[in-house]
C-alpha positions as a LaTeX table, in Angstrom:
\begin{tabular}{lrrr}
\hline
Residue & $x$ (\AA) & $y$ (\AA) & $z$ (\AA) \\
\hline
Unk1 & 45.85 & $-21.89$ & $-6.39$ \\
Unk2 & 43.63 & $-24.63$ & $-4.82$ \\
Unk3 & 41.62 & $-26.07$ & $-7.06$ \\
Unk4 & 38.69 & $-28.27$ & $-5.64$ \\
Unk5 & 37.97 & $-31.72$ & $-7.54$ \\
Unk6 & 34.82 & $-31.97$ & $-9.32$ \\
Unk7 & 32.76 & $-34.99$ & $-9.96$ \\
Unk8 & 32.20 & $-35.45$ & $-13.92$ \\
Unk9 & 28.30 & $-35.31$ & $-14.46$ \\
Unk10 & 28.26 & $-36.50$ & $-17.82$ \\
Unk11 & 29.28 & $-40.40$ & $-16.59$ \\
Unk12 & 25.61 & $-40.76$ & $-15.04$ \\
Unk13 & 24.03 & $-42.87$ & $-16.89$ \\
Unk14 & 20.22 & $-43.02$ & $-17.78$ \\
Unk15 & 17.27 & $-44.99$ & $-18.56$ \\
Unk16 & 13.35 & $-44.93$ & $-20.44$ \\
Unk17 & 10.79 & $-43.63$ & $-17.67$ \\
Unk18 & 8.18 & $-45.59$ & $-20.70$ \\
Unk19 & 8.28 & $-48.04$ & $-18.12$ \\
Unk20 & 8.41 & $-46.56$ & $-14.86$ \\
Unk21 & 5.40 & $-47.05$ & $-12.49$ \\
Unk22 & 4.23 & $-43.44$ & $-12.34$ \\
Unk23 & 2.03 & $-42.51$ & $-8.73$ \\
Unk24 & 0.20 & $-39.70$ & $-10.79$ \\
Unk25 & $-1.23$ & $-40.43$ & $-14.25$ \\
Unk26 & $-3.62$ & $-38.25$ & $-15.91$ \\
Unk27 & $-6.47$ & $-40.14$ & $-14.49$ \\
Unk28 & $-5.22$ & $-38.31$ & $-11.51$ \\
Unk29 & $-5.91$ & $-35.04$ & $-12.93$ \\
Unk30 & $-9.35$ & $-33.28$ & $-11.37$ \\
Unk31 & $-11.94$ & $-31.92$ & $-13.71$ \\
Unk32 & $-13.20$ & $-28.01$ & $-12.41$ \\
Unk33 & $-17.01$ & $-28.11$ & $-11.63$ \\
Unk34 & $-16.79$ & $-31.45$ & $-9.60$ \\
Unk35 & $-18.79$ & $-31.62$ & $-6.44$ \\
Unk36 & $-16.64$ & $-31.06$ & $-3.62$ \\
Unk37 & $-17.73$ & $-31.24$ & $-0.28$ \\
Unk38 & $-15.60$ & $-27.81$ & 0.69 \\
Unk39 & $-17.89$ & $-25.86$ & 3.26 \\
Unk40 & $-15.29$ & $-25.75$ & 5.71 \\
Unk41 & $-13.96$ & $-22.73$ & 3.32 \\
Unk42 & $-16.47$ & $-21.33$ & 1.88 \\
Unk43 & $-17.61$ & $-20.38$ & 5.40 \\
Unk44 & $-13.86$ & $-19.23$ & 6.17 \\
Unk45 & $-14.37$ & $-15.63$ & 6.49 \\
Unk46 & $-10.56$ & $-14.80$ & 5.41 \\
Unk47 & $-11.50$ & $-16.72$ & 2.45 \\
Unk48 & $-14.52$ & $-14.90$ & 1.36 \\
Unk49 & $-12.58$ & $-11.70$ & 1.68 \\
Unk50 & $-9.66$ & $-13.36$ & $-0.34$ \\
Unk51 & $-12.29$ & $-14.07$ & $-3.20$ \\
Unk52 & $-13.66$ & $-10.60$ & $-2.82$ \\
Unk53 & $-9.93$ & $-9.13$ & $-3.25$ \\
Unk54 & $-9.23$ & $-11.40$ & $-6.06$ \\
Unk55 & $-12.41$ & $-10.39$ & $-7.85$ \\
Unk56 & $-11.97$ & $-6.95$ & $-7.63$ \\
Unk57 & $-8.41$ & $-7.00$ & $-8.74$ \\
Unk58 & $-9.92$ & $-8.63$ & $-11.81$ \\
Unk59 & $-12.44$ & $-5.68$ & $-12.38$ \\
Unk60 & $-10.23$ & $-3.15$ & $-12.03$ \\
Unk61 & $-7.46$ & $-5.01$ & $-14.17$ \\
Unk62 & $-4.98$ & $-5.35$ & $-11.39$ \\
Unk63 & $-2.04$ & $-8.18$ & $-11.53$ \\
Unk64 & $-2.67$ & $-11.65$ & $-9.80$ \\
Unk65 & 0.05 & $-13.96$ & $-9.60$ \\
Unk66 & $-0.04$ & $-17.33$ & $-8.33$ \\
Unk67 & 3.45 & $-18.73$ & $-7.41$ \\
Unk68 & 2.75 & $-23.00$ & $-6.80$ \\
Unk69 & 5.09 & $-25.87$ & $-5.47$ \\
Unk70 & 5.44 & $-28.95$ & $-7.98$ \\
Unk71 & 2.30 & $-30.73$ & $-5.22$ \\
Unk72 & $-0.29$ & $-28.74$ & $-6.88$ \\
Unk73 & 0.66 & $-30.07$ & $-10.45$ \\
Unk74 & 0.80 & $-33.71$ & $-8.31$ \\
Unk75 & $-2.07$ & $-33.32$ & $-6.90$ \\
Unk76 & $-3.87$ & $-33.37$ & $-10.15$ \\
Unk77 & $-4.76$ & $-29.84$ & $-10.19$ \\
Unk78 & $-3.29$ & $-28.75$ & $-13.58$ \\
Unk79 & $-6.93$ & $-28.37$ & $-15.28$ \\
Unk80 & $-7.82$ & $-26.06$ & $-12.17$ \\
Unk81 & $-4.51$ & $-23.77$ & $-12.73$ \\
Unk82 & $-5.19$ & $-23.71$ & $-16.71$ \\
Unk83 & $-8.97$ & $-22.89$ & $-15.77$ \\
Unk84 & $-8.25$ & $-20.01$ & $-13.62$ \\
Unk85 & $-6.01$ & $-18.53$ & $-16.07$ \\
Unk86 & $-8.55$ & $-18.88$ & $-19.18$ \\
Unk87 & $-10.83$ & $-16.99$ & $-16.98$ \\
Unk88 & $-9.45$ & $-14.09$ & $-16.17$ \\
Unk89 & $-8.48$ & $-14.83$ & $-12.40$ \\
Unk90 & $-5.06$ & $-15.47$ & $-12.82$ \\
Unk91 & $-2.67$ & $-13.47$ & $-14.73$ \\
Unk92 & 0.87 & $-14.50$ & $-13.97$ \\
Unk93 & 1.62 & $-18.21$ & $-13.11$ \\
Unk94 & 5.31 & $-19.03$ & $-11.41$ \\
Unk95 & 6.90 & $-21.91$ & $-10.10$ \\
Unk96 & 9.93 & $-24.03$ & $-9.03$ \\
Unk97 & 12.01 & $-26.09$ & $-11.52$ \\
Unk98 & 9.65 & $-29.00$ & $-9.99$ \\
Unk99 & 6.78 & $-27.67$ & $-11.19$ \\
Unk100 & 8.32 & $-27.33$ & $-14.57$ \\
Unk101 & 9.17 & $-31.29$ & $-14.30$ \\
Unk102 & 5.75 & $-32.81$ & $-13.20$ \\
Unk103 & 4.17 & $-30.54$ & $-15.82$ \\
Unk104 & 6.45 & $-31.62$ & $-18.55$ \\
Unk105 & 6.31 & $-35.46$ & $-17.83$ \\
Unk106 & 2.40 & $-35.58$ & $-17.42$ \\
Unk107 & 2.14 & $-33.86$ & $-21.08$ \\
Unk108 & 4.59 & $-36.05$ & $-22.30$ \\
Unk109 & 4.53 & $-39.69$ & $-20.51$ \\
Unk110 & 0.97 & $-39.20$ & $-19.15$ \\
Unk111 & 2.34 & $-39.45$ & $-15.88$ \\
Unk112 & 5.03 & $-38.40$ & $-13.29$ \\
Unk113 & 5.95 & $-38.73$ & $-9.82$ \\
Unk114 & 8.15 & $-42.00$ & $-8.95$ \\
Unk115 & 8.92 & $-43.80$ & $-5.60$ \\
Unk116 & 11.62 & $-42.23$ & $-4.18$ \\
Unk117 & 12.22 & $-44.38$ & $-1.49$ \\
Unk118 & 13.34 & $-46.87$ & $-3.36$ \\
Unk119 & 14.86 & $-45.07$ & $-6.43$ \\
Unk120 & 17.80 & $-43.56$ & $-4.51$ \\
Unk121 & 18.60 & $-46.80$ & $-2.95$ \\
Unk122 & 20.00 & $-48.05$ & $-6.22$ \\
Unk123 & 20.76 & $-44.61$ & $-7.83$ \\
Unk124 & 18.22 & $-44.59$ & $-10.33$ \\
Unk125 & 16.50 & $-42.10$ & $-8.50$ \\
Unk126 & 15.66 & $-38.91$ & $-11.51$ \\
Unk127 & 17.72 & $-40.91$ & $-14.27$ \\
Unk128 & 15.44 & $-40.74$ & $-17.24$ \\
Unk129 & 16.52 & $-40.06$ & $-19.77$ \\
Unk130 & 13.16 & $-38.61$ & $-21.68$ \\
Unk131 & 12.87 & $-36.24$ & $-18.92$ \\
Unk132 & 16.27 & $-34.98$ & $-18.42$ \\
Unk133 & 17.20 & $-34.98$ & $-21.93$ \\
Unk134 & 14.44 & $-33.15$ & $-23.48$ \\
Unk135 & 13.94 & $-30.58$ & $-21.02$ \\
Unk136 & 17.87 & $-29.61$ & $-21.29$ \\
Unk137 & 17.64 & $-30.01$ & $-25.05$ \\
Unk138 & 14.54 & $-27.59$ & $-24.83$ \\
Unk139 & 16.75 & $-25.05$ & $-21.91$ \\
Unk140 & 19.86 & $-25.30$ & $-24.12$ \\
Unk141 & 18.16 & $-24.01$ & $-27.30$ \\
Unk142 & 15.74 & $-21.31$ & $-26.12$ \\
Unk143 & 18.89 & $-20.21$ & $-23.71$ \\
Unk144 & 20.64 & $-19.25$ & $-26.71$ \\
Unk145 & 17.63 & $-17.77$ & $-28.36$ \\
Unk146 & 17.53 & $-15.64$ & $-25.13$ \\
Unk147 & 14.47 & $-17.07$ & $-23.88$ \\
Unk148 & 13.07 & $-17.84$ & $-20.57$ \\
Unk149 & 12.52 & $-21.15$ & $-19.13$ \\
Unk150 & 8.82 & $-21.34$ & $-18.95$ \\
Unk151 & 9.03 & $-19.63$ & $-22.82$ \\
Unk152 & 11.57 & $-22.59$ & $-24.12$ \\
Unk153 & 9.63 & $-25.45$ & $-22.82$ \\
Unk154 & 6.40 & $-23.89$ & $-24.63$ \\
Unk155 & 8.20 & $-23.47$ & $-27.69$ \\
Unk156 & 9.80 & $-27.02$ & $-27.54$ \\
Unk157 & 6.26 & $-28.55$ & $-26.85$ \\
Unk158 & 4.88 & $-26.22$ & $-29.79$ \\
Unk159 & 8.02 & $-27.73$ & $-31.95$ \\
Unk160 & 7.33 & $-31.15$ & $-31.28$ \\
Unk161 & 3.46 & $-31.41$ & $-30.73$ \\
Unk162 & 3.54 & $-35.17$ & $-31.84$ \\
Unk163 & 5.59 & $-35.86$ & $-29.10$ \\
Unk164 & 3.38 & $-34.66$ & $-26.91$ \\
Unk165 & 0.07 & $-36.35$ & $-26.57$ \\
Unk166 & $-1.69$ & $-34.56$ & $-23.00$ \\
Unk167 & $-0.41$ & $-30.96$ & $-23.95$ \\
Unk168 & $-4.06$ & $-30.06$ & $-23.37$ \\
Unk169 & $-3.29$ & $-30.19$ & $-19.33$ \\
Unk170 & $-0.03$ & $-29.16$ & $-20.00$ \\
Unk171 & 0.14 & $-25.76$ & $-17.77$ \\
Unk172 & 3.09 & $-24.06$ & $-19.07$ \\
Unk173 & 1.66 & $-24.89$ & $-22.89$ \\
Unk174 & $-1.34$ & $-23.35$ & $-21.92$ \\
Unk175 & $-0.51$ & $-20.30$ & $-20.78$ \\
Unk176 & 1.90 & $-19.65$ & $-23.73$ \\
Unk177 & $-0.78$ & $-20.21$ & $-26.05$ \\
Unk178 & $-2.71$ & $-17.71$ & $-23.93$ \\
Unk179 & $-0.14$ & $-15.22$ & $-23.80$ \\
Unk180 & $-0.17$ & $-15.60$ & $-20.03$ \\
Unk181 & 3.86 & $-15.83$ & $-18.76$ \\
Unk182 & 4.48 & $-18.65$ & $-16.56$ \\
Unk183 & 8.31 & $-18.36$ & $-15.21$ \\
Unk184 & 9.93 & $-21.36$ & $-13.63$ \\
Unk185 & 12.36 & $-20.14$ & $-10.93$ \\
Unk186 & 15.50 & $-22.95$ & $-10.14$ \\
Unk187 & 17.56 & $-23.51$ & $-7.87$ \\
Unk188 & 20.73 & $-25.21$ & $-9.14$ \\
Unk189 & 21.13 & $-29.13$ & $-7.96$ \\
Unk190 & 17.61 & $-29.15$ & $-7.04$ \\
Unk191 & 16.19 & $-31.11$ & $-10.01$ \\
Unk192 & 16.49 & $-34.15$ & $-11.26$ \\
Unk193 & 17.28 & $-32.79$ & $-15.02$ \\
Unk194 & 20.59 & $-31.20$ & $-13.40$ \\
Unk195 & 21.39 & $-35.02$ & $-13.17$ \\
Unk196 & 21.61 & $-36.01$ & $-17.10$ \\
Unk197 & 24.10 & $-35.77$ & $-18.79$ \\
Unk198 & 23.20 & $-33.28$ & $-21.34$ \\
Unk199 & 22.50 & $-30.70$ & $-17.90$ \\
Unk200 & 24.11 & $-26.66$ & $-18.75$ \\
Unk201 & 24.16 & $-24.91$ & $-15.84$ \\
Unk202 & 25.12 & $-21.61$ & $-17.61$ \\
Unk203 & 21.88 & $-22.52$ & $-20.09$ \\
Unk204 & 19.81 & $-23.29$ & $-16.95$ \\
Unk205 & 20.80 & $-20.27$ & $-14.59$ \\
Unk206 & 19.96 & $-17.77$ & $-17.97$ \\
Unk207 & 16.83 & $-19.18$ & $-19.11$ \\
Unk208 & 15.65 & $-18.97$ & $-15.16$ \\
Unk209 & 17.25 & $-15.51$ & $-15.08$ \\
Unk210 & 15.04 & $-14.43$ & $-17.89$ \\
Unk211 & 12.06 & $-15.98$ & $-15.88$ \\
Unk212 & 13.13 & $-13.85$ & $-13.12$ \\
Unk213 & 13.36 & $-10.45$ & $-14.84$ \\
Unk214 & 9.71 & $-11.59$ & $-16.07$ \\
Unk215 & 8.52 & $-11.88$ & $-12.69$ \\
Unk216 & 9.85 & $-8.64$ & $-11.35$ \\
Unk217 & 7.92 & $-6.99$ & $-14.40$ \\
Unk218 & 4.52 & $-8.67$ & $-12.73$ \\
Unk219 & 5.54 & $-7.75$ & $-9.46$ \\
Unk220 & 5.62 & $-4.07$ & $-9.79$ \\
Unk221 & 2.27 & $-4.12$ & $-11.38$ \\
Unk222 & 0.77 & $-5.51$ & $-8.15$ \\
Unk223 & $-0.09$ & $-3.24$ & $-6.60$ \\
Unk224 & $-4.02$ & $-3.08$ & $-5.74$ \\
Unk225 & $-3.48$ & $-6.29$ & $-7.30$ \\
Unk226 & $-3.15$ & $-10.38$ & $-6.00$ \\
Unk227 & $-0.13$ & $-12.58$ & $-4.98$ \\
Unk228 & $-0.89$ & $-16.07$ & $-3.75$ \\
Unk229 & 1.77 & $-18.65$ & $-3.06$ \\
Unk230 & 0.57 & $-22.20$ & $-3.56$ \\
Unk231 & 2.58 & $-24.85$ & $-1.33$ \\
Unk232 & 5.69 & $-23.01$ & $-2.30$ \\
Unk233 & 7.66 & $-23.78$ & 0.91 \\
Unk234 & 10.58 & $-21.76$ & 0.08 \\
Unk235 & 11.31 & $-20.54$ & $-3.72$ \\
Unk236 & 8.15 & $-18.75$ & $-3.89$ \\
Unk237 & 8.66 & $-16.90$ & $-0.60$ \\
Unk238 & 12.15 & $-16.06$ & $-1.27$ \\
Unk239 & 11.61 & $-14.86$ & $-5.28$ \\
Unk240 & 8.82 & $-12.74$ & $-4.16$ \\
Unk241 & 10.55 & $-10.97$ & $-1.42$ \\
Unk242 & 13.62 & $-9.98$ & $-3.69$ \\
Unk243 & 10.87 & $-9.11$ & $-6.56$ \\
Unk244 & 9.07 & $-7.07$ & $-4.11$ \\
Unk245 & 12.10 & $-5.12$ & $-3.28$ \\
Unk246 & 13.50 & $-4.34$ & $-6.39$ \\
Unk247 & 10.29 & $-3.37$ & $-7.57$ \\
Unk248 & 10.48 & $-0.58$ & $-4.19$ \\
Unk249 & 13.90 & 0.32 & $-4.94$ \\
Unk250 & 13.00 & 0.87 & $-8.51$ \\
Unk251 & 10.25 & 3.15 & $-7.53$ \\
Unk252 & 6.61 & 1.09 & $-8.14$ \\
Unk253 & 4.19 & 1.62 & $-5.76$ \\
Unk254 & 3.63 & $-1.82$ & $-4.81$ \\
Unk255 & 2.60 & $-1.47$ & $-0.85$ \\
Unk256 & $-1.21$ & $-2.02$ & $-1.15$ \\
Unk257 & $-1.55$ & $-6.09$ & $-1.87$ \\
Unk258 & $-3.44$ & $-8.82$ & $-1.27$ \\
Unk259 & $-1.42$ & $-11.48$ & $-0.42$ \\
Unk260 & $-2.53$ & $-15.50$ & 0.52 \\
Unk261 & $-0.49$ & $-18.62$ & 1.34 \\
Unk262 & $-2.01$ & $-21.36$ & 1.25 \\
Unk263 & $-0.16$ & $-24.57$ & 2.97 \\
Unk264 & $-0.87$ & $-27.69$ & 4.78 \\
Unk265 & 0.87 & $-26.63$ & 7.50 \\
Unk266 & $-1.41$ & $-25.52$ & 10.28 \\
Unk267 & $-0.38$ & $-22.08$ & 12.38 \\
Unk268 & $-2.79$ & $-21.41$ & 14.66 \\
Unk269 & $-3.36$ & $-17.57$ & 15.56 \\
Unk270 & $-1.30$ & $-16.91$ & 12.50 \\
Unk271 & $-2.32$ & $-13.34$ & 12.37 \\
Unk272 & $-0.77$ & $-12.96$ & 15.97 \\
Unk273 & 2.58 & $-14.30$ & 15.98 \\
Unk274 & 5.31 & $-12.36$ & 17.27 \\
Unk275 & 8.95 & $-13.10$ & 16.69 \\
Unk276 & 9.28 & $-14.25$ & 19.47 \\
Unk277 & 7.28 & $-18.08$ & 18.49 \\
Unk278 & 9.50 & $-20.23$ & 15.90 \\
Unk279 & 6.75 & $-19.97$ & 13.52 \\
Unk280 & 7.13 & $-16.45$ & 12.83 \\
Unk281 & 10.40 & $-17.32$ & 10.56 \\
Unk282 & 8.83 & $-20.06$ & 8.68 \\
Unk283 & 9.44 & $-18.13$ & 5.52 \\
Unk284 & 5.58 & $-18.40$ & 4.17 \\
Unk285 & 4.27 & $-16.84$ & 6.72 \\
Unk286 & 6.78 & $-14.51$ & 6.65 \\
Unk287 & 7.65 & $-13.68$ & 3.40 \\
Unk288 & 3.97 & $-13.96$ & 2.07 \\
Unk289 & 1.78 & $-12.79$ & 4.53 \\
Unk290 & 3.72 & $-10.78$ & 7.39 \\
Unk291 & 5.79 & $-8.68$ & 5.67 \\
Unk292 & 5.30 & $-7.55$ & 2.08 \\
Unk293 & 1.79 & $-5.56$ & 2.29 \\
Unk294 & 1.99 & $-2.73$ & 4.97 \\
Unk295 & $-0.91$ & $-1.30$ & 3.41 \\
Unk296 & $-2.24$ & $-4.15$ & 2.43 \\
Unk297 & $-3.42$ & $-7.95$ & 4.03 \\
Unk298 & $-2.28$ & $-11.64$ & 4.04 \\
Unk299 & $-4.02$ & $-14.55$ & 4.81 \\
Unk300 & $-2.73$ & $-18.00$ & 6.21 \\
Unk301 & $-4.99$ & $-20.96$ & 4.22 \\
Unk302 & $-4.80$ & $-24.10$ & 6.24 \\
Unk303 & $-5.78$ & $-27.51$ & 3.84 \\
Unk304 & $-4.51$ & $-29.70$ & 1.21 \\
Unk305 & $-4.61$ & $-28.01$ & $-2.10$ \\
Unk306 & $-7.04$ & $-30.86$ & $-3.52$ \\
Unk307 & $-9.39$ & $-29.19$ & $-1.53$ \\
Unk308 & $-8.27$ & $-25.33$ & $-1.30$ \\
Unk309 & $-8.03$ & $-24.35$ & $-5.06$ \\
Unk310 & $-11.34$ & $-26.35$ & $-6.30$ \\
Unk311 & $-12.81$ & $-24.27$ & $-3.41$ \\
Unk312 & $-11.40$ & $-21.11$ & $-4.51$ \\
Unk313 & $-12.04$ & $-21.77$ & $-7.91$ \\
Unk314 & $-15.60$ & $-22.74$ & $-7.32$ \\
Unk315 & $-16.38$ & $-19.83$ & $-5.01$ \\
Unk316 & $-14.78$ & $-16.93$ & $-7.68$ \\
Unk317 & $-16.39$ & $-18.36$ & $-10.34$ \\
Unk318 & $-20.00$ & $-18.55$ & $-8.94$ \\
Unk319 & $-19.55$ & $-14.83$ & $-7.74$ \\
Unk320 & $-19.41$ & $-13.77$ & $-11.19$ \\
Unk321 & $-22.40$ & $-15.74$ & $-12.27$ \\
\hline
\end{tabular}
């Protein structure tokens, strides 16, 4: 039987990221209730109705989630995320094994994000070893406890608090101690802790797995409820379709939902593409807003999220003053 040669991970070798020029530090991260000049959305009129949906779903104690890409944790919006959850606006946070990664560094190192371009000329590219070998330590363990991802890394952070000296704009620590589930969803090779040495793919694939199961659970609660995808180019497209359809098959109602993506990507006349324009199959338009609410409506949000979420936060939080 053929039997394919494999390249032995565990000879990578790693080094400190104490010393690593970071691009985002925590002076980087953006404080809710600074003055933004944003009136380009709060004049949007799918935006206003996107508040108004998200408002009401929080009246009538409907589901939101909010699925992000790893950009909104760079863009220093962590505060913004942990804000939204403490009041009440968000009630499911999810994102890629990225997100997990920026989060985890920024609580731990104070900062994340190196220069890529020049990392993986020399291989050093994701080879730290603080990174990738206490995030696997932290999989490894809560994998065998039977936990989710998002659960393990809150319980290795709430293990090992001294280690950990930003934890306060630590998402995923937040929302644990808030009883809020963020799931991390992963794609295997994608991140740069499936580099290190110490990587288990089996402990990796069943902590995410969990995550998964977690997320389907949110998903058939949605309807009359909130989804909004946050940058998520592809995982959080793909994650919610399949969640949406198991949820169907299983026999939720989840047809009437609110659904947003918000990208920097710029559609124009989004809400009349056909197939027959390439942009039809980019899979966030798609996935989030074209397909998943036939009794429900999607909305395209055009803008970099530096701008977007403090003007979504800003505008749901002074319609409930």
């Amino acid at each position: 039987m053929f039997s394919p040669e494999q390249l032995d991970l565990t000879r990578t070798t790693t080094c400190s990221a104490q010393s690593r020029r970071n691009l985002v530090t925590i002076d980087s991260i953006l404080e809710p209730g600074q003055s933004y000049d944003l009136q380009e959305f709060y004049s949007n009129p799918d935006f206003k109705l996107l508040v108004d949906a998200i408002i009401q779903a929080k009246a009538d104690s409907r589901t939101v989630i909010a699925f992000y890409g790893a950009h909104a944790i760079k863009r220093g919006l962590s505060r913004y995320l942990i804000k939204l959850m403490e009041l009440g606006f968000i009630s499911h946070l999810a994102s890629n094994g990225a997100g997990s990664i920026h989060d985890f560094e920024l609580a731990l190192l104070g900062g994340t994000s190196e220069h890529v371009p020049t990392a993986i000329q020399d291989g050093s590219f994701g080879m730290w070893e603080e990174t990738g070998g206490l995030m696997n330590e932290a999989i490894n363990f809560g994998a065998k406890k039977g936990w989710g991802y998002g659960e393990s890394l809150a319980n290795f952070v709430e293990s090992n608090q001294s280690l950990f000296k930003h934890k306060d704009i630590c998402v995923f620590y937040q929302a644990y101690k808030m009883g809020m589930p963020l799931t991390y969803h992963v794609t295997i090779g994608t991140d740069i802790i499936h580099q290190h040495p110490a990587a288990d793919f089996g402990a990796i694939g069943a902590a995410s797995g969990v995550d998964f199961k977690v997320f389907c659970k949110s998903v058939s609660k949605l309807d009359q409820g909130v989804f909004l995808n946050f940058g998520s180019a592809v995982t959080g497209p793909e994650v919610f379709l399949k969640a949406i359809s198991i949820s169907r098959n299983q026999g939720y109602p989840t047809t009437n939902i609110t659904t947003a993506n918000f990208d920097l990507l710029q559609i124009s006349d989004w809400d009349k593409i056909t197939d027959k324009s390439p942009a039809y199959y980019y899979r966030p338009l798609k996935n989030v807003v074209l397909r998943p609410a036939p009794k429900g409506k999607g909305y395209f949000i055009n803008g970099d999220h530096a701008d977007t979420i403090p003007a979504l936060y800003n505008m749901l939080v002074q319609r409930e003053l």
